[in-house]
Residue, then its C-alpha position, 0 to 999 in steps of 0.5 A: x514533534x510532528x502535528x497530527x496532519x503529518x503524522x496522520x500521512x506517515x501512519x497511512x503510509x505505513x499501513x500502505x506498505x504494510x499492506x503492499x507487502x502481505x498482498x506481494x508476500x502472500x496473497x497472491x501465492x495462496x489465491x494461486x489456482x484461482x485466476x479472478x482472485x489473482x487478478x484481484x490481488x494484482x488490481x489491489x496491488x497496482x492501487x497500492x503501489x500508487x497509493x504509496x506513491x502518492x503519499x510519499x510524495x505528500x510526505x516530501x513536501x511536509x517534512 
């Protein structure tokens, strides 16, 4: 069994792609016509991207 730590970082990882994906999948399709929102999604997006990043690289050293 995991303890609470690691498991803490999966489910926040989870939650990151999660999110990652609507923002790719969604968003930013439906906020097309307005240029301040897709910036804000494509900010959100990179902030994401490297949020995944790092917890998947605090994920290898845990498991």
């Amino acid at each position: 069994m995991l303890n609470n730590h690691v498991y803490n970082l999966l489910l926040q990882a989870t939650q990151e792609h999660k999110s990652l994906w609507r923002i790719k999948d969604s968003y930013k399709k439906d906020a097309e016509g307005c240029a301040e929102c897709i910036a804000f999604w494509e900010k959100m997006e990179k902030d994401k991207e490297g949020h995944v990043a790092e917890l998947e690289e605090m994920l290898k050293k845990h498991i």
